[in-house]
C-alpha positions as CSV (number, residue, x, y, z in Angstrom):
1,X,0.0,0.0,0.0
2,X,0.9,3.5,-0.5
3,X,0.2,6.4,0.9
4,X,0.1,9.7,-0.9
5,X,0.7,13.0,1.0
6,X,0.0,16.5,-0.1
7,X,0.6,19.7,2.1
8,X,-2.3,22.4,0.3
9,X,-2.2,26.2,0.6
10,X,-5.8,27.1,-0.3
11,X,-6.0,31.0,-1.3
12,X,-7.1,33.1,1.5
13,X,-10.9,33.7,1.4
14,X,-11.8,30.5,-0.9
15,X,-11.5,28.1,2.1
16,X,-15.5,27.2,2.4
17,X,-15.6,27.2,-1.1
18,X,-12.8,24.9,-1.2
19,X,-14.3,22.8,0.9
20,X,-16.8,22.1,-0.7
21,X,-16.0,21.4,-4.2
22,X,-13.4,18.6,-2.4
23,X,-16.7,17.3,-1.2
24,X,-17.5,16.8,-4.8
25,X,-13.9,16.1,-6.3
26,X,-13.9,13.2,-3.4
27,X,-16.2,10.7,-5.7
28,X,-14.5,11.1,-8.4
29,X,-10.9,10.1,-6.8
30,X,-13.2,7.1,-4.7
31,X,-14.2,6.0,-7.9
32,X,-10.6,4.9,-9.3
33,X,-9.1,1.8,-9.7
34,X,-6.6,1.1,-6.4
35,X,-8.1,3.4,-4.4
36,X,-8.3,2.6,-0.9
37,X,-9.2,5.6,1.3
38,X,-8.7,9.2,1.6
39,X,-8.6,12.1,4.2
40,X,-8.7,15.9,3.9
41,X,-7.4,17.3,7.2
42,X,-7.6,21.3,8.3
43,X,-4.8,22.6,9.7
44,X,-5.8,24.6,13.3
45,X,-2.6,27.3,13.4
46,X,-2.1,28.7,9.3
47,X,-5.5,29.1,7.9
48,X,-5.8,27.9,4.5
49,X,-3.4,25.1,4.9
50,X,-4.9,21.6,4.5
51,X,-3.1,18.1,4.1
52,X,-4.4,15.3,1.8
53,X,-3.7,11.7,2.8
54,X,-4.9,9.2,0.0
55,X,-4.1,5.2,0.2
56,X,-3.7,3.6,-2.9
57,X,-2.7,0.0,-3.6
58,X,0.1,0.8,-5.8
59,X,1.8,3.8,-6.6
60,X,0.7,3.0,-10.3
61,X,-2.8,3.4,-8.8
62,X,-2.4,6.8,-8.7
63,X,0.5,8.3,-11.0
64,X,-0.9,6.4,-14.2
65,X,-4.5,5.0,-13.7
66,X,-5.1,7.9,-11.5
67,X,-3.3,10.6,-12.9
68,X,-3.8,10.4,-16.9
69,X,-7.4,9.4,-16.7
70,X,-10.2,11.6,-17.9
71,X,-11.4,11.9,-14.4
72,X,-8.3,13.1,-13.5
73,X,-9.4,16.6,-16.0
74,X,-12.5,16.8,-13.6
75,X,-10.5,16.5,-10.2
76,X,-8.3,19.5,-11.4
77,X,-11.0,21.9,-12.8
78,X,-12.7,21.7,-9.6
79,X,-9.7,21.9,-7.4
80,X,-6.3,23.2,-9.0
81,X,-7.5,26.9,-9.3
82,X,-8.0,27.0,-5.3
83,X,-3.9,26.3,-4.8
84,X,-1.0,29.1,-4.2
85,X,1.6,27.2,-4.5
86,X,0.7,24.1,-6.6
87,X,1.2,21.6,-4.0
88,X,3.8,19.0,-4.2
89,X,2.8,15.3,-4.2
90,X,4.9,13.0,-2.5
91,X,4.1,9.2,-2.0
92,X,5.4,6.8,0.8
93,X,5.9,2.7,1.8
94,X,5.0,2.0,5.9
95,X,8.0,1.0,7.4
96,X,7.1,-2.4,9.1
97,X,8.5,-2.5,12.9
């Protein structure tokens, strides 16, 4: 499994709005092959800073099947315009102790 993290700087003002057209964007990335879960959490101390946790099964999942599908095109209309800076994605493997 891998897990996907994404620090988000939503611009100041559009956070509602933001909120709810993740609300929307959330079926869409539910829908995709190797999804597993996600989780949008709101930072308490910088307003406007969010951070996305998605679970995929591979990391395929999400850079190929995920990322250069058609409903890829609909995740970024409604989201992409809401970010200052474009957020970097980085994905990671649980260490097993």
């Amino acid at each position: 499994m891998i897990l996907e993290a994404v620090m988000l700087h939503v611009r100041d003002g559009l956070e509602e709005e933001y909120e709810e057209a993740f609300r929307k964007a959330s079926g869409i990335i539910s829908s995709m092959r190797g999804y597993v879960s996600h989780e949008l959490q709101r930072c308490l101390e910088v307003k406007g800073k969010y951070l996305l946790l998605v679970r995929w099964e591979t990391l395929e999942d999400h850079t190929i099947g995920f990322r250069e599908s058609a409903e890829y095109q609909e995740w970024k209309q409604l989201l992409h315009h809401f970010y200052a800076p474009f957020p970097t994605v980085e994905h990671f493997s649980k260490v097993e102790l």
